[in-house]
N, C-alpha and C positions, 0 to 999 in steps of 0.2 A: 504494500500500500504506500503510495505516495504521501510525504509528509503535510502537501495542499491539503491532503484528505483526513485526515485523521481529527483536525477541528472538530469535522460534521461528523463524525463517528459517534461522539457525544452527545449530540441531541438526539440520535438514534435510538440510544439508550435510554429515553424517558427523562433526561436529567434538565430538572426548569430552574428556573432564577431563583425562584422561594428554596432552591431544596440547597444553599450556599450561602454561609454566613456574610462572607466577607464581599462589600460592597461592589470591587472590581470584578469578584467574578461573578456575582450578580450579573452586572451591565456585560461584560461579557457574553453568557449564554443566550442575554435576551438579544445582542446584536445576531447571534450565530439564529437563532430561530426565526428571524427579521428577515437575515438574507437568505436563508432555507425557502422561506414561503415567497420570495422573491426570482426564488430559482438562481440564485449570485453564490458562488463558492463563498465560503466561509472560508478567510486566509484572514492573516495577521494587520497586511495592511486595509482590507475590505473593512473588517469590524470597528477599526477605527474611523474609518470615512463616514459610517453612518452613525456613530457618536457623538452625541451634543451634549452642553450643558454638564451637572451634575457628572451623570453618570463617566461619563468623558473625564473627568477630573478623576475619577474613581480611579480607574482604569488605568491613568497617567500617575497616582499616587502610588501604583504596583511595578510601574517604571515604563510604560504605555508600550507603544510598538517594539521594542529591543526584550521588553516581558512576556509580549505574547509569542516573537518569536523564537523564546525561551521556552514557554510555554508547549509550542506547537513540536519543537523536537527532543523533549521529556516528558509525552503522555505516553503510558503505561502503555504495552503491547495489544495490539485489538483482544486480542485472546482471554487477554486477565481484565476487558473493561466490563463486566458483567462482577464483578466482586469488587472493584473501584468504585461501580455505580452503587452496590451493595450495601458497601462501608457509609457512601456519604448519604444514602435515605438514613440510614439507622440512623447515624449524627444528629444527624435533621430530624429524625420524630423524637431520637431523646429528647432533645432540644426545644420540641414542641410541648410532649409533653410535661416537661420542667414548668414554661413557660405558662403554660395551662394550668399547673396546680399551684404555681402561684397565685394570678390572677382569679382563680375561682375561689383562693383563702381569702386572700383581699376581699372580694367581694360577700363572701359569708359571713365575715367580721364587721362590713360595712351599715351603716344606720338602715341602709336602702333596702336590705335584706330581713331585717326586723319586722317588716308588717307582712311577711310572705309565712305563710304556710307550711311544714313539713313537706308535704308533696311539692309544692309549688319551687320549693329550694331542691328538690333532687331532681327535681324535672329540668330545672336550671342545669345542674350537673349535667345530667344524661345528654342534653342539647349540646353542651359542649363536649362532651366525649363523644357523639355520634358526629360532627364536624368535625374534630380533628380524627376521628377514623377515616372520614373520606377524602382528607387531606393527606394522610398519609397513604392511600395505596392506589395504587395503579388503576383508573378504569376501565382500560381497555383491554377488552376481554376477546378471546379466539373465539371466533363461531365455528364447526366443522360441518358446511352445506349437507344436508340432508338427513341430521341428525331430528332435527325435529318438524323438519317437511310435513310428514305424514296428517300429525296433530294440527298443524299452521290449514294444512288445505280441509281438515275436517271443520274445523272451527268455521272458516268462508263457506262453506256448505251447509251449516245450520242457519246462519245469517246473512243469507245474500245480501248484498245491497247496490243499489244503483250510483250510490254515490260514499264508496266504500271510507273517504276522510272528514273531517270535520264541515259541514257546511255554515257556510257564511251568509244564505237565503237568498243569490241569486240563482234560481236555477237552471240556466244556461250556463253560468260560470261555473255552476257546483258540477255539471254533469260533463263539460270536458276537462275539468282539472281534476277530476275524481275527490274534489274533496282536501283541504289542508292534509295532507301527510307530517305522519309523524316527523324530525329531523328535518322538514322542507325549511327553506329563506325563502316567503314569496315578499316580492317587494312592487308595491303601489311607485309607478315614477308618472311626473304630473306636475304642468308649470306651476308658478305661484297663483296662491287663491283661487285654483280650480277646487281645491276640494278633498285633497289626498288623505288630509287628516280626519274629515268627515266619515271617507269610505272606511277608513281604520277604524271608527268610532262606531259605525252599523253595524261593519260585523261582528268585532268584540260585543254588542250587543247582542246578536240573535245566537251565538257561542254563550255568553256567560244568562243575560236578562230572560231572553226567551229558550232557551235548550236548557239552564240550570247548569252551567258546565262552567268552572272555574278557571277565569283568566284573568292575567297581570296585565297592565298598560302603563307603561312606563312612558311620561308627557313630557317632554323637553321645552314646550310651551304655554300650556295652558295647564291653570290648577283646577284640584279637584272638584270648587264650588262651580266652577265652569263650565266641566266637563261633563256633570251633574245635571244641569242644567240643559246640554244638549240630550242628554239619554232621557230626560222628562219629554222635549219636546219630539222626539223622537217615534217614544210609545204612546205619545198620546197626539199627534197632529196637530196640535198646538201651537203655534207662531212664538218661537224663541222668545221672538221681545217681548212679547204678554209673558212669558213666565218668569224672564228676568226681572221686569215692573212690576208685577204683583197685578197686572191689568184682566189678568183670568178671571178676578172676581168680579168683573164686570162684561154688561152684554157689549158685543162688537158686531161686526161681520163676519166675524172667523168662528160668533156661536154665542150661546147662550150661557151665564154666569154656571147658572146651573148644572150643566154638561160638563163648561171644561172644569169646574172641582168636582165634578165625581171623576173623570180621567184620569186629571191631577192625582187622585189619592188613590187610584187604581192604578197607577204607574209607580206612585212612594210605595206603596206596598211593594210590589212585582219587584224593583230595585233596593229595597231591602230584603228579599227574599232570595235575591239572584247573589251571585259570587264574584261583583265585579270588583276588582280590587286596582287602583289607580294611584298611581305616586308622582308628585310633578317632580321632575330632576330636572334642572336648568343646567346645572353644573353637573356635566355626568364623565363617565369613562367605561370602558369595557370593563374592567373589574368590577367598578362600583356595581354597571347594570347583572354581572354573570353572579355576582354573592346574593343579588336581591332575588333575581331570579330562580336560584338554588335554594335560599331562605323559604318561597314563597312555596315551594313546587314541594320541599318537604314539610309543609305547613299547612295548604292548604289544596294541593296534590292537583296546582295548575293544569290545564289542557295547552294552554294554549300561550304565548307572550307575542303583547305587540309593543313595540318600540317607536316610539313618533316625535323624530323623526332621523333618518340618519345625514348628519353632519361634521363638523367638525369638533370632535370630543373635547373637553379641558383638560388633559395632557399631552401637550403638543410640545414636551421640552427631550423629550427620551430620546429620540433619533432626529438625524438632518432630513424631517421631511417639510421640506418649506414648501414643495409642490401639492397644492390639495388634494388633488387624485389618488395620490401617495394613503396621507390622511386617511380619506375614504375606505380609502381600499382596505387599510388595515383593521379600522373598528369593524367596515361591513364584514372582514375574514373571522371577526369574535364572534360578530353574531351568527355565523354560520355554526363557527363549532361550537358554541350556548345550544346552538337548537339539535346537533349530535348529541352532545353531552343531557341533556334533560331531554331527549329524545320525545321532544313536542315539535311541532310548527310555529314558527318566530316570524310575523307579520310585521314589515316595516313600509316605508318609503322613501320616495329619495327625490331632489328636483331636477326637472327639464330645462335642456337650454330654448327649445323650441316655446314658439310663440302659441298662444291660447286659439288653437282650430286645429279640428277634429274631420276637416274638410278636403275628402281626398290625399289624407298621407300614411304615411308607410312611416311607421316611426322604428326607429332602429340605435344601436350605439351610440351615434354618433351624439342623439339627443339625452342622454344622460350627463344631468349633471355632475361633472368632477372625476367622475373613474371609470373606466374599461371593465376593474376586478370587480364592478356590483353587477354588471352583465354576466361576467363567468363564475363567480358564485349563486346569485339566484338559481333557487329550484324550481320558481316562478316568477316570470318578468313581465308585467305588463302597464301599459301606457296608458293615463286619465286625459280625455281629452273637453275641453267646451264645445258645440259643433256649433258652425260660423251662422249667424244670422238667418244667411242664404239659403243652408243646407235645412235649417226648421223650418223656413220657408217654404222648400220645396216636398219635406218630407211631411210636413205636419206636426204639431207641438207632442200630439198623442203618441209618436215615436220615439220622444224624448230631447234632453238637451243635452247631452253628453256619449260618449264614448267608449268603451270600453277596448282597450284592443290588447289581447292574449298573444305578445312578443313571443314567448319563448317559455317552455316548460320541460323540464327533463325527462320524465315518464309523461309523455302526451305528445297532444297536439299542439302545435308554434302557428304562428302567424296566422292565427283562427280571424273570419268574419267578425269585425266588432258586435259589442253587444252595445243593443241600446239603454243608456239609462236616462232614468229622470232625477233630476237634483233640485228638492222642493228648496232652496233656501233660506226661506224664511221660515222653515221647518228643523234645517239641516239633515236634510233626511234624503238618499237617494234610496233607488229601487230600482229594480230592474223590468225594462217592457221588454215585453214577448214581441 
C-alpha cells in the first residue's frame, strides 16, 4: 500500500473525530472524512488546505504539515489497524463513561434533582446510559440478502398496498412515489415565496394531525405560535388572518361566527390529539439537528422529520468552504445519513434560481439553488412551481395555480407529467387537483 493511502485507511475503520481526545486529531479525521465524501485523496498537504480557523491552529499546535507527514509514515501496518482502532474506542468509552458518572453525580447532588421522584431520577440514569451505549458502538450492521426475504415478502402479502410509504395526501404524488420511504431525502426545490415551506407544512400535517403518526419539524424560520396557526387554518379552511386577529368570532364572508369556533375547537382538539412536534432553530447545525432528531425518535418513536429549510448552517468556520455549494452540499450529505441512520424519510427543501413560472419548463440542475450534491443525494427531487397568469388562463383556475413537477426519484418514475395543484393562500393550504 502506498503511503498517499494509508490516511484513508483510517476512516475505513469507523474511526470519527469524537472517538480522539486530542484537539488536532480531532480536526484531522474530520478533514480526512470531508475529503472522502469529496472523492479528494486524503494526503498531508490536502487536509490542510481544507482547514480553517480553530481547528487549523489545532493541527499547527501538533506541528501542522511536517506532523502529519510524520504522521502518515508511522501509522501502524494495515494488518494490526483493526486492534489500533480497538484500543482507541475502549479509550474513548472509558473516557465516556468516567465522564458520565461524573456529571450524572453532579446532577443527583444538585437542588434540580430534589423535586424528582425515585423513578423519575433513575429514568434520568437509564436515559443516559442508553445514549452513551449508542454512542459507543458501531451501527452499522451486515445484512446477509436473503436471510430474511422469505418473512419480508410474506409480511407484503398480508398487507398489500397501493401506496406501500408514508403518504402525504396527494394522491397522484403518493401513487408514483410509492409513498415516503423509509431512509428517503425527498427534497421540495421552489423559488422564493412560492410556497415550499407551506407544502412541508401539509404534509407533516396529514403524516402527524390526520394519520396520528408522529413527526419532528424542525423550522429555521418560523416559530411554533406560527406555525400553529397555519395547521389551524389549514384543518379548518379558515383564512389565516381571521385566526391570527381573533376575527373568527365574528360573521364575515368567509362564514358565520358560529361555524368557524366550532372548527376552530374541532381543529384544537385534533392538534392536541395528533403528534406534531415543532422546534424553531434559527441557529442550527447538523449535529444540533441529528441529536434532536435521535432524542425525538427514541422519545416519541418519530415517522417521519422535516427540516425547513436547507441552507447555510451556523458553523461555517470548520473547513475553507467559502463556496456555498460546498456549504450545501455538506449539511444536505447529514441529512441524508440522519435519514439512514433513524431509518425514516427526512423531508426538506431547498431554493431555485429560476424565476416564479410553471409555464412550459423542464426544470433541471441547473435551477437548484447553491449545489449539484442536493440533486445527487435526493431520493426525491422535485420542483414547486406558480403557473404564469396565461397558462390559468388558458387552462382554467379549477386546474389549479401551481405545479408540481417529479424531477427525479431513485426507485421510480423521473421526469413525471406535472401535477396540478391548488395553493389557497389565504388558507395556506395547497391540495392536489385531479
Amino acid at each position: 500500500m502506498k503511503d498517499n493511502d494509508k490516511l484513508v485507511e483510517l476512516e475505513n475503520q469507523s474511526l470519527f473525530p469524537e472517538h480522539f481526545s486530542t484537539p488536532g486529531h480531532r480536526a484531522t479525521i474530520m478533514a480526512m472524512n470531508y475529503l472522502q465524501s469529496k472523492q479528494i485523496k486524503a494526503e498531508p498537504m490536502s487536509i490542510m488546505e481544507v482547514l480553517q480557523g480553530q481547528v487549523k491552529e489545532d493541527v499547527e499546535e501538533l506541528g501542522g504539515l511536517d506532523y502529519l507527514l510524520t504522521l502518515q509514515h508511522s501509522l501502524v501496518p494495515v494488518e494490526n489497524l483493526p486492534i489500533f482502532v480497538q484500543k482507541v474506542k475502549q479509550s474513548w468509552t472509558r473516557q465516556l463513561l468516567l465522564d458520565l458518572a461524573e456529571s450524572t453525580k453532579n446532577f443527583v447532588l444538585s437542588s434540580e434533582a430534589e423535586v424528582l421522584n425515585p423513578s423519575e431520577l433513575i429514568s434520568f440514569v437509564e436515559t443516559r446510559i442508553t445514549d452513551a451505549n449508542v454512542d459507543s458502538n458501531d451501527l452499522d450492521e451486515v445484512y446477509k440478502m436473503g436471510d430474511e426475504t422469505e418473512q419480508v415478502l410474506k409480511e407484503r402479502a398480508e398487507r398489500p398496498a397501493e401506496v406501500p410509504g408514508l403518504e402525504v395526501g396527494w394522491t397522484k404524488y403518493d401513487k408514483i412515489t410509492n409513498g415516503a420511504q423509509a431512509g428517503d431525502l425527498i427534497i421540495v426545490c421552489a423559488p422564493s415565496k412560492t410556497g415550499k415551506s407551506v407544502t412541508l407544512t401539509n404534509w407533516a400535517n396529514k403524516i402527524s394531525i390526520i394519520d396520528q403518526l408522529p413527526v419532528l419539524y424542525i423550522d429555521t424560520e418560523m416559530n411554533s405560535r406560527d406555525q400553529e396557526d397555519r395547521l389551524l387554518a389549514i384543518n379548518t379552511g379558515i383564512p389565516h388572518s381571521e385566526i391570527v386577529s381573533g376575527m373568527y368570532v365574528m360573521d364575515t364572508v368567509h362564514g358565520k361566527a358560529e361555524d368557524k369556533c366550532r372548527l376552530i375547537e374541532e381543529a384544537r382538539i385534533k392538534l392536541k390529539m395528533g403528534h406534531y412536534y415543532h422546534i424553531y432553530m434559527p441557529q442550527f447545525t447538523i449535529e444540533k439537528v441529528t441529536a434532536l432528531a435521535r432524542k425525538f425518535q427514541r422519545q416519541f418513536g418519530i415517522v417521519a422529520l422535516f427540516f425547513d429549510y436547507i441552507k447555510i448552517p451556523s458553523n461555517q468556520a470548520d473547513f475553507r468552504t467559502s463556496q456555498e455549494y460546498q456549504k450545501l452540499g455538506f449539511f444536505t450529505s447529514g441529512l441524508k445519513d440522519l435519514a439512514g441512520l433513524l431509518n425514516i424519510p427526512v423531508f426538506s427543501a431547498c431554493q431555485t434560481n429560476r424565476a416564479n413560472s410553471g409555464d412550459n419548463d423542464d426544470p433541471g440542475e441547473a435551477d437548484i439553488g447553491g449545489s449539484y450534491r442536493i440533486l445527487q443525494l435526493a431520493s426525491k427531487l422535485m420542483f414547486l412551481y406558480n403557473k404564469s397568469d396565461e397558462k390559468i388562463a388558458r387552462e382554467g383556475l379549477s386546474n389549479g395555480n401551481q405545479q408540481l413537477f417529479i424531477k427525479w426519484q431513485r426507485n421510480g418514475e423521473s421526469n413525471c407529467p406535472p401535477i396540478n395543484i391548488m395553493f389557497e393562500r389565504y388558507i395556506v393550504r395547497q391540495t392536489e387537483v385531479s
